[in-house]
Each structure stands twice: as structure tokens, then as C-alpha cells.
Backbone as ProteinMPNN parsed JSONL, in Angstrom:
{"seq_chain_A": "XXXXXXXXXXXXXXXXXXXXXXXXXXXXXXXXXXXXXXXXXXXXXXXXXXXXXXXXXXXXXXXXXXXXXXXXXXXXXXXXXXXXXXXXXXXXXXXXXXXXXXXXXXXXXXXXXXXXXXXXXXXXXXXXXXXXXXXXXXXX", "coords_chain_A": {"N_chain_A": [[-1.879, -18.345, -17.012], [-4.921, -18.137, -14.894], [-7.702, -19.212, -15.109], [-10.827, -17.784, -16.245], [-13.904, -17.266, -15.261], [-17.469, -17.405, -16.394], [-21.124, -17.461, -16.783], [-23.381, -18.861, -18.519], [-26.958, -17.746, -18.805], [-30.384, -19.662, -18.829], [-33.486, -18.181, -19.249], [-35.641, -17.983, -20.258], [-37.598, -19.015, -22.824], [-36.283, -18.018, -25.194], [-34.341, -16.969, -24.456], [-31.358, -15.81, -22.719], [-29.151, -14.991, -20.136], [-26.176, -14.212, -20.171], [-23.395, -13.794, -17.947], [-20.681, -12.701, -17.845], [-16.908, -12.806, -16.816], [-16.062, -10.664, -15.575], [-18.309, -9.626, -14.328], [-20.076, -8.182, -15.326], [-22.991, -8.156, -17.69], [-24.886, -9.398, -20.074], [-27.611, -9.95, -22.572], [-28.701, -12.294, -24.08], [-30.697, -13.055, -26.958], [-32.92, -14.551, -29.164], [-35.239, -14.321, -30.837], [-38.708, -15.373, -30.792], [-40.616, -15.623, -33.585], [-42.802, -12.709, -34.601], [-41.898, -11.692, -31.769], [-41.081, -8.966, -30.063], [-37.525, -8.017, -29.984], [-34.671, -8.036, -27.645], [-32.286, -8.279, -27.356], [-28.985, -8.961, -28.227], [-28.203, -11.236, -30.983], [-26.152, -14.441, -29.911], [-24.391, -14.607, -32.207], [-24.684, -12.198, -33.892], [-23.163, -10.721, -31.356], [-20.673, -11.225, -31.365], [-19.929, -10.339, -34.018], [-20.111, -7.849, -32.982], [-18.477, -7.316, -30.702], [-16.344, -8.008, -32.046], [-16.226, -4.964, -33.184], [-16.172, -3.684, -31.438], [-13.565, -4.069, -29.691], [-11.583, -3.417, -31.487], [-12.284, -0.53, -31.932], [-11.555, 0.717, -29.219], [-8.951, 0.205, -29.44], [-8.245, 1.738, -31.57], [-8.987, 4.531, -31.066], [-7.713, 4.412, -28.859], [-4.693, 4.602, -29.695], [-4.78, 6.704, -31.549], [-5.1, 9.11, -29.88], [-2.867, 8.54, -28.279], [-1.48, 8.85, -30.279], [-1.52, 12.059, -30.418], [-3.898, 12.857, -31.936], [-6.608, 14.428, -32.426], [-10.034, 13.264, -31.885], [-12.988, 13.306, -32.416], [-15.885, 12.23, -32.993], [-16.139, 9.493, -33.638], [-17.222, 5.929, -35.372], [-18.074, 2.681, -35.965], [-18.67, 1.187, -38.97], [-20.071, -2.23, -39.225], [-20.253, -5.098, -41.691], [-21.515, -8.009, -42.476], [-21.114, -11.256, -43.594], [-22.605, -14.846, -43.906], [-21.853, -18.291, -44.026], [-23.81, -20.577, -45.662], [-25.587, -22.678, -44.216], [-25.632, -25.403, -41.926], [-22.389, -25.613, -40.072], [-23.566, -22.269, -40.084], [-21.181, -19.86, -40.002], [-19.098, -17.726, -39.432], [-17.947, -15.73, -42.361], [-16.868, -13.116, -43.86], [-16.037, -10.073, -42.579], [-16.177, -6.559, -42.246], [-14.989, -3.877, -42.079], [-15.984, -0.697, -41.365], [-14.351, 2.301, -40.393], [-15.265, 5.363, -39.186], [-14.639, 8.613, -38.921], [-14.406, 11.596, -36.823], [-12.402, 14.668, -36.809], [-9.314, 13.513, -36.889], [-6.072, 14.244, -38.39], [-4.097, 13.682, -40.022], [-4.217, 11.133, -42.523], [-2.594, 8.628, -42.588], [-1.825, 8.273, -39.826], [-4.444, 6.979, -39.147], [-4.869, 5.029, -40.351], [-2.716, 3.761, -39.72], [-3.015, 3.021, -37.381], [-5.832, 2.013, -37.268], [-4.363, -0.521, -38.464], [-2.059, -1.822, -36.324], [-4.215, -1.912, -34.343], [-5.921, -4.046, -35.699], [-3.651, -6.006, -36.577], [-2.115, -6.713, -34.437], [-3.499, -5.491, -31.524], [-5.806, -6.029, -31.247], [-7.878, -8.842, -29.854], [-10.177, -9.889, -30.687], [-10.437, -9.296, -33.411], [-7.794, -10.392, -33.99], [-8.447, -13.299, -33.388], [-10.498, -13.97, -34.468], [-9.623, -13.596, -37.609], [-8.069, -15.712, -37.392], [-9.089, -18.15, -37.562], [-10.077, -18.301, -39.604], [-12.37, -16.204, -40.597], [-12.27, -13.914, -43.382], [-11.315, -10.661, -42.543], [-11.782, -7.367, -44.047], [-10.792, -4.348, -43.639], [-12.119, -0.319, -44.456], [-11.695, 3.433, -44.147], [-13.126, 6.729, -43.173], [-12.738, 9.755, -43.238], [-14.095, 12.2, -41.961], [-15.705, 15.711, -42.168], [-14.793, 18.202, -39.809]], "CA_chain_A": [[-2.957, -17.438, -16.658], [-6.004, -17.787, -14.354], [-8.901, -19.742, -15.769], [-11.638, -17.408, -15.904], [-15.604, -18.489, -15.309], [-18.362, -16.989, -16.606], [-21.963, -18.356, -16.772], [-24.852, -18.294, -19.687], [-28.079, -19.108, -17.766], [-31.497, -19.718, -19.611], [-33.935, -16.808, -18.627], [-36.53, -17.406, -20.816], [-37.026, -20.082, -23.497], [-35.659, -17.64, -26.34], [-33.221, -15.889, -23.942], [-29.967, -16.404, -22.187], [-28.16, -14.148, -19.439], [-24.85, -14.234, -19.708], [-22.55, -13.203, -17.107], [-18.892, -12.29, -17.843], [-15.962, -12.862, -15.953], [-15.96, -9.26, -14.967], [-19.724, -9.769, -13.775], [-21.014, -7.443, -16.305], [-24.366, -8.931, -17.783], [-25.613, -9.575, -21.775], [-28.947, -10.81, -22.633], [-28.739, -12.668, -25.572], [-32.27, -13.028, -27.281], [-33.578, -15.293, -30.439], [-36.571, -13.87, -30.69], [-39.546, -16.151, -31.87], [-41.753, -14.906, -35.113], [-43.464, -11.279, -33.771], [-41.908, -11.703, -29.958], [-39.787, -7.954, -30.216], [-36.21, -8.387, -29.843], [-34.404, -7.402, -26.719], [-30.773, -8.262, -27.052], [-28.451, -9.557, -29.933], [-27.903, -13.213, -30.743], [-24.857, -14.706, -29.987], [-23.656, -14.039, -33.615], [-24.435, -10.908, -33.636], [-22.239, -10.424, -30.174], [-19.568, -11.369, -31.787], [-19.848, -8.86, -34.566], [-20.118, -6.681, -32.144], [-16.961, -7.181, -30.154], [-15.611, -7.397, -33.076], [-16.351, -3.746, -33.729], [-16.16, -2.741, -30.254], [-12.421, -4.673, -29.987], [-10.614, -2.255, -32.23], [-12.6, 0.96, -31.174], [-10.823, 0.918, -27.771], [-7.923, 0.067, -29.886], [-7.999, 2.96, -32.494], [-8.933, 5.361, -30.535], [-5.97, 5.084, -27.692], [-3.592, 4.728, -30.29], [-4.669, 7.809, -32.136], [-5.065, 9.724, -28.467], [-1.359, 8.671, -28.142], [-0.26, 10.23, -31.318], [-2.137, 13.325, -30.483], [-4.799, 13.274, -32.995], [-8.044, 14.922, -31.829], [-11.04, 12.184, -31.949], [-14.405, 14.51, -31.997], [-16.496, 11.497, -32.952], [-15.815, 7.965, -34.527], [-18.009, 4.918, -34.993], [-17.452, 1.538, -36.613], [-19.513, 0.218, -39.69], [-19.585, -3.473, -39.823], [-20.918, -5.866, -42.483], [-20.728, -9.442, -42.148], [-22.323, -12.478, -44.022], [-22.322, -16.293, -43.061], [-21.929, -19.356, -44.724], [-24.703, -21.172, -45.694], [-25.214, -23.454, -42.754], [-25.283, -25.228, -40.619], [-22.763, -24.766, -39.155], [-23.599, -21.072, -40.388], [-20.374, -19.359, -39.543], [-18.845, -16.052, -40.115], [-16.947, -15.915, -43.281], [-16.482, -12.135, -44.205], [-16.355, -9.043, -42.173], [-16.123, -5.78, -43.23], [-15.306, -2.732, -40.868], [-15.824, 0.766, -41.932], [-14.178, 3.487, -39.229], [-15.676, 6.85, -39.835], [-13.985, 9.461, -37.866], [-13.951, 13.812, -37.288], [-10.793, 15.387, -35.866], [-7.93, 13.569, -36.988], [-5.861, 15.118, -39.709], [-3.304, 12.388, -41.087], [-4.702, 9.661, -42.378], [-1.335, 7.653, -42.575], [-2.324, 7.846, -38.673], [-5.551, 6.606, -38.997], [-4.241, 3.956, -41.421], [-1.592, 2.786, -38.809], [-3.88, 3.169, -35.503], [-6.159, 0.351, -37.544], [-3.772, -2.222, -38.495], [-1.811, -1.766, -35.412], [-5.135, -3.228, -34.326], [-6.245, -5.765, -36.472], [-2.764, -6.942, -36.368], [-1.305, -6.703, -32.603], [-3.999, -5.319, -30.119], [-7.26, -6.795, -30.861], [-7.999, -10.51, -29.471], [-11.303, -10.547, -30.991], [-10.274, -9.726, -34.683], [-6.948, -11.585, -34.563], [-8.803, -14.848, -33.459], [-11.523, -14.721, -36.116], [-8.99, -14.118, -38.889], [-6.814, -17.425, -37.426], [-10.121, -18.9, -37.326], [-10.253, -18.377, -41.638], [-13.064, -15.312, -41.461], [-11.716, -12.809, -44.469], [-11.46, -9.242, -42.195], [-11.364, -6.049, -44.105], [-11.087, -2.603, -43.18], [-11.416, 0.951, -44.864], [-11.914, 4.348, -43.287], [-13.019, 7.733, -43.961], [-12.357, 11.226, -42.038], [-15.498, 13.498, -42.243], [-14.727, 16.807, -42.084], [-14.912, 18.339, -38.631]], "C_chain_A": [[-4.09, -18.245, -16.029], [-7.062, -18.447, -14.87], [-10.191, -18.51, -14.861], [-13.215, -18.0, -16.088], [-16.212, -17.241, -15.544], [-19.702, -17.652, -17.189], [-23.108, -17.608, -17.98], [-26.088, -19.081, -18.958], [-29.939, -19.033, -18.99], [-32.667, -18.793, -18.648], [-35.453, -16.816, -19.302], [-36.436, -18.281, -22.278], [-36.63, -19.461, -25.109], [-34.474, -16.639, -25.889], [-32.286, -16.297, -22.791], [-29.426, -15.326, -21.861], [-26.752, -14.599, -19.262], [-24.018, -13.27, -18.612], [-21.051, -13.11, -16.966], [-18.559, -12.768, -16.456], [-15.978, -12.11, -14.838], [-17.233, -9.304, -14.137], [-20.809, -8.545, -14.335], [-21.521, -8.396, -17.446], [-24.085, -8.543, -19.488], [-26.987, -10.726, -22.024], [-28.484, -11.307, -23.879], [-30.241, -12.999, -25.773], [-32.22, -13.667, -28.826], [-34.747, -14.853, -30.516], [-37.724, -14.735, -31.565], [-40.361, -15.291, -32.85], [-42.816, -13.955, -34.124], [-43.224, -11.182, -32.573], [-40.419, -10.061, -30.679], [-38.483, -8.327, -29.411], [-35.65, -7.394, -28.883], [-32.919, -7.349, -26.208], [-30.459, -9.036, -28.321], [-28.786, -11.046, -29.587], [-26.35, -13.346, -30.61], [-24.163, -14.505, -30.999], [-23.636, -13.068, -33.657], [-23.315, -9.693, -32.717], [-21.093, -10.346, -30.739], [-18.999, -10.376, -32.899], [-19.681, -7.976, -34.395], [-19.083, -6.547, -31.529], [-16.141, -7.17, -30.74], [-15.161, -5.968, -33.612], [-15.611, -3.022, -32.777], [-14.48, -2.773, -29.609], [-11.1, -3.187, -30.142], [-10.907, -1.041, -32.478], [-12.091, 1.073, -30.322], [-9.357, 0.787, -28.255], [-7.185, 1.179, -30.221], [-8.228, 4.247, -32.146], [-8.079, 6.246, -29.613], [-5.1, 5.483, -28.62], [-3.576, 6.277, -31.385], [-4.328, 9.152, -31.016], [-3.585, 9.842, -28.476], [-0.967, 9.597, -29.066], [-1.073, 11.557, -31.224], [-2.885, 13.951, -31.701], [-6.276, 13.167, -32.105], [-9.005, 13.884, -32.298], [-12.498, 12.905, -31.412], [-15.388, 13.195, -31.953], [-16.031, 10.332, -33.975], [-16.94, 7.002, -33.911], [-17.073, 3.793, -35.977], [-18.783, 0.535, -37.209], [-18.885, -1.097, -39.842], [-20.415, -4.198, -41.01], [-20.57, -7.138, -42.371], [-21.573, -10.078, -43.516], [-21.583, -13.944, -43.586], [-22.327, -17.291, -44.209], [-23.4, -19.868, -44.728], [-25.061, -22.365, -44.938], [-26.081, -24.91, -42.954], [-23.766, -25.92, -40.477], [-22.808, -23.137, -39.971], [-22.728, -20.128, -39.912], [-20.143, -18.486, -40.505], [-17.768, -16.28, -41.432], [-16.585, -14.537, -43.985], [-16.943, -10.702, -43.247], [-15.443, -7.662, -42.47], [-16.054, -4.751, -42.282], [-14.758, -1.139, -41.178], [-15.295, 2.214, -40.982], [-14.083, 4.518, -40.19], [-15.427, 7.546, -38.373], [-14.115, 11.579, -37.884], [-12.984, 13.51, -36.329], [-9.45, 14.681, -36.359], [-7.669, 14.067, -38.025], [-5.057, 14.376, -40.346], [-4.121, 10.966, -41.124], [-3.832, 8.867, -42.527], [-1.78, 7.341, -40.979], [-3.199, 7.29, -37.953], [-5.217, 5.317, -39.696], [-3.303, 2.736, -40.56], [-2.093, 2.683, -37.076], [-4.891, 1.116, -36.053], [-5.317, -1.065, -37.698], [-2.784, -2.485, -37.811], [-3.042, -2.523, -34.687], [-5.246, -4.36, -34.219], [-5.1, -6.701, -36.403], [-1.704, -7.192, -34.666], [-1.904, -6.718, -31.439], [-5.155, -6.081, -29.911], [-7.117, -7.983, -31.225], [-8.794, -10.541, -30.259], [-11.139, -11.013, -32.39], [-9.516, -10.963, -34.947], [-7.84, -13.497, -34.336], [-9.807, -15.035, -34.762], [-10.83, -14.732, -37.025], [-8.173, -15.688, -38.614], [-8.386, -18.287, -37.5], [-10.596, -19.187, -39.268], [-11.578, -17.158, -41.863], [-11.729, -14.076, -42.209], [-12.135, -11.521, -43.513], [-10.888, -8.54, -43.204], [-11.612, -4.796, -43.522], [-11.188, -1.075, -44.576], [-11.866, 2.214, -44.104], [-12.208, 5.614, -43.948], [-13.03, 8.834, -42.991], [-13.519, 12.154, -42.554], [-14.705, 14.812, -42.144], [-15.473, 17.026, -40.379], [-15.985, 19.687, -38.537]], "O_chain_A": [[-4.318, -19.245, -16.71], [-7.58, -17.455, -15.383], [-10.43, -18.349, -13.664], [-13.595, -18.905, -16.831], [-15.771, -16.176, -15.112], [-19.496, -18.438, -18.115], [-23.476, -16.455, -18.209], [-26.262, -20.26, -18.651], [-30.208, -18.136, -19.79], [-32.61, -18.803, -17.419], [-36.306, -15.968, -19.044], [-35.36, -18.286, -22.875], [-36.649, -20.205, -26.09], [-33.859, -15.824, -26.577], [-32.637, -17.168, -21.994], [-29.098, -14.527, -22.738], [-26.319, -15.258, -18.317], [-24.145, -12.046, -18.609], [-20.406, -13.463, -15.978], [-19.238, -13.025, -15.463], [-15.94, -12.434, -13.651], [-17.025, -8.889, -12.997], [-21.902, -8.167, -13.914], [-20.808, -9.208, -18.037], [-23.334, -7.694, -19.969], [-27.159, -11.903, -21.709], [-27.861, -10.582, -24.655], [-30.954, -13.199, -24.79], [-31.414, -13.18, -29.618], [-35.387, -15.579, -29.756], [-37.686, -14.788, -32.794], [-40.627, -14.129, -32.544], [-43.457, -14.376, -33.161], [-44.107, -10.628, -31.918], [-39.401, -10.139, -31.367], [-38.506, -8.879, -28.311], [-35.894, -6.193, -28.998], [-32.424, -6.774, -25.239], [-31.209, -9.552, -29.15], [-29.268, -11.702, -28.664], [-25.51, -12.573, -31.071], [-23.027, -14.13, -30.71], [-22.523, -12.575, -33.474], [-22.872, -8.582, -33.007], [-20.445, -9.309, -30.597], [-17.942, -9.752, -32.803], [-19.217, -7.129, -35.159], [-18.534, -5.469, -31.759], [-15.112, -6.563, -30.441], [-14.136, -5.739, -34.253], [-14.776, -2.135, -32.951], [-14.049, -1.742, -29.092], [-10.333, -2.493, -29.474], [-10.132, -0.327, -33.115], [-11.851, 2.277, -30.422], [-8.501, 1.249, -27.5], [-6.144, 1.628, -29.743], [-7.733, 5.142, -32.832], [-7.789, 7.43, -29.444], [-4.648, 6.626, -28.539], [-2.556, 6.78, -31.857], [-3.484, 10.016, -31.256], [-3.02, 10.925, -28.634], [-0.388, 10.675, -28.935], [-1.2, 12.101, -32.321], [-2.689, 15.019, -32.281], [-6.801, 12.273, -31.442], [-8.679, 13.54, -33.434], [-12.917, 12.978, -30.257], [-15.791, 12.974, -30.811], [-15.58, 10.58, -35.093], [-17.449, 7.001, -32.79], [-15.962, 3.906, -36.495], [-19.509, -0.288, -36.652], [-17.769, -1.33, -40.305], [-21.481, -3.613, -41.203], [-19.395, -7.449, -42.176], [-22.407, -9.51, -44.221], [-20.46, -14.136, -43.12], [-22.837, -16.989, -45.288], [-24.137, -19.557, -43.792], [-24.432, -23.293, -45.446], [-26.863, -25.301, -43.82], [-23.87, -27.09, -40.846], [-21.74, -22.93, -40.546], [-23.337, -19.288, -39.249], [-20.53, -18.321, -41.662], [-16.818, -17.054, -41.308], [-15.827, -14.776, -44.925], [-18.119, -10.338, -43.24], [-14.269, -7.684, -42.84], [-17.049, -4.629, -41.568], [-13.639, -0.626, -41.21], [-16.065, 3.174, -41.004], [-13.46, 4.715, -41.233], [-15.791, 7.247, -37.236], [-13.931, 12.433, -38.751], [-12.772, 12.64, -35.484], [-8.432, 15.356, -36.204], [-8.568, 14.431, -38.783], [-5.316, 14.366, -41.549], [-4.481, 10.136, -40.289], [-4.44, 7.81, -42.696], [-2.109, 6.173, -40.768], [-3.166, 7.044, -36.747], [-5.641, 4.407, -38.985], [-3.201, 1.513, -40.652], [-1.555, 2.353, -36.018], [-4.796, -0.048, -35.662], [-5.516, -2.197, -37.259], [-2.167, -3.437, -38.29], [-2.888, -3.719, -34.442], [-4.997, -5.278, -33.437], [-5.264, -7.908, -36.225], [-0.768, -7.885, -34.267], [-1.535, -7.381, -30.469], [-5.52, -6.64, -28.877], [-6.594, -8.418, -32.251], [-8.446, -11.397, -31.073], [-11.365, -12.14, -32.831], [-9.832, -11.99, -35.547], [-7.723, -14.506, -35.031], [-9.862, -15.874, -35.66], [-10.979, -15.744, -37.71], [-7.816, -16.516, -39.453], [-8.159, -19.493, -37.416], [-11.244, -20.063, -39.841], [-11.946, -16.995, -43.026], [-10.705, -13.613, -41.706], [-13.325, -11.221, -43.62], [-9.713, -8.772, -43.491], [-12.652, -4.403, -42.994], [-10.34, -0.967, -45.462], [-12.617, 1.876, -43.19], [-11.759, 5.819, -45.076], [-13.415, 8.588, -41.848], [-13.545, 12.705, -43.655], [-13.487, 14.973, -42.064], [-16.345, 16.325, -39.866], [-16.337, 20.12, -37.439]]}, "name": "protein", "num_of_chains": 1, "seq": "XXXXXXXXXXXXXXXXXXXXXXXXXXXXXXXXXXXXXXXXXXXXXXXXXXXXXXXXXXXXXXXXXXXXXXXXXXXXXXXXXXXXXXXXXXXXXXXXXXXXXXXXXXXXXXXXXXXXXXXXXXXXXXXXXXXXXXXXXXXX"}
């Protein structure tokens, strides 16, 4: 495969534009003591694609089996080691869903996922963070 490039440029001495592959943009932001915050931190990002990962995941794969998807999100929880380096060591991802009606299908859309489709999770678990999941179906 292709070596792809993408550039992180300094923007600002608590902020950093990154620029994907794709050439779609992310600010990252540290924000100093009272400066308001205007984009995640790089840790945070990662949490986040984490989330965002196996939403594009769980969603097709429920789509496929013809289960209606009215609204779903994805609680995460993380915490870090005590640092430095301060790395991820537990994440925690709650999918709350209306419209589907089996949850055996909701059950096998996630760890279809976590275990086959999503890059982001599978690398952090080979990486040693502890991922769990559980889920709950609202009513519709």
C-alpha cells in the first residue's frame, strides 16, 4: 500500500492544524489556564475515533441486517495511566440506540466491529488498552 502524508502544522503556540491524508482539517488545541478551548487534544482525538470508528461500523452492519436505526450515539469513558508517558489504559463504549428490535443484532453488529472492521479499536487493544462495550435500545 501507498504511503500516505499528512501534515500537523503549529498555528498557534497551544494549537496544531492537522491535515489528513484526505485533506480534511482538525485543530487540535491545549488550551493554556482560562484561554477557552477550541478543539480536542490529541488524546482526546483518539477517543474520539475511537467512538466514531465503530459508529460507521455498527450502523452499516445493522442497515445490512435490516434493522431500523432512528438514532444512536456512542458513550465513551476512558482513563490514563499515571504518566508520563500518560497513556490510554481503559476504554469503555456505551452504544445507545432507538429502532432496532433484536438485540442479538445489536450484540453482533458491535463485536463484528471491535473484532474485524474497526482499525482504530483493534490497534489500541493490540496496543494493551482494556476495550469494553455494553449497549442499550431505548424505546422508540
Amino acid at each position: 500500500m501507498a504511503m500516505r502524508t499528512s501534515v500537523v502544522e503549529m498555528v498557534g503556540p497551544t494549537k496544531f492544524l492537522a491535515t489528513g491524508y484526505s485533506g480534511a482539517k482538525l485543530l487540535f488545541h491545549n488550551p493554556a489556564e482560562g484561554e477557552a478551548r477550541e478543539g480536542p487534544s490529541p488524546f482526546e482525538s483518539v477517543v474520539l475515533a475511537a467512538g466514531g470508528c465503530t459508529a460507521f461500523d455498527v450502523v452499516e452492519i445493522l442497515r445490512k441486517k435490516r434493522e431500523p436505526v432512528e438514532s444512536f450515539r456512542i458513550e465513551l469513558e476512558s482513563s490514563r495511566a499515571k504518566g508520563p508517558p500518560a497513556v490510554l489504559e481503559t476504554l469503555h463504549l456505551t452504544y445507545v440506540l432507538k429502532g432496532p428490535t433484536k438485540a442479538a443484532n445489536v450484540a453482533r453488529a458491535i463485536e463484528l466491529s471491535l473484532e474485524k472492521y474497526c482499525s482504530v479499536n483493534i490497534m489500541l487493544k493490540r496496543a494493551g488498552v482494556q476495550v469494553t462495550t455494553s449497549f442499550r435500545i431505548e424505546p422508540a
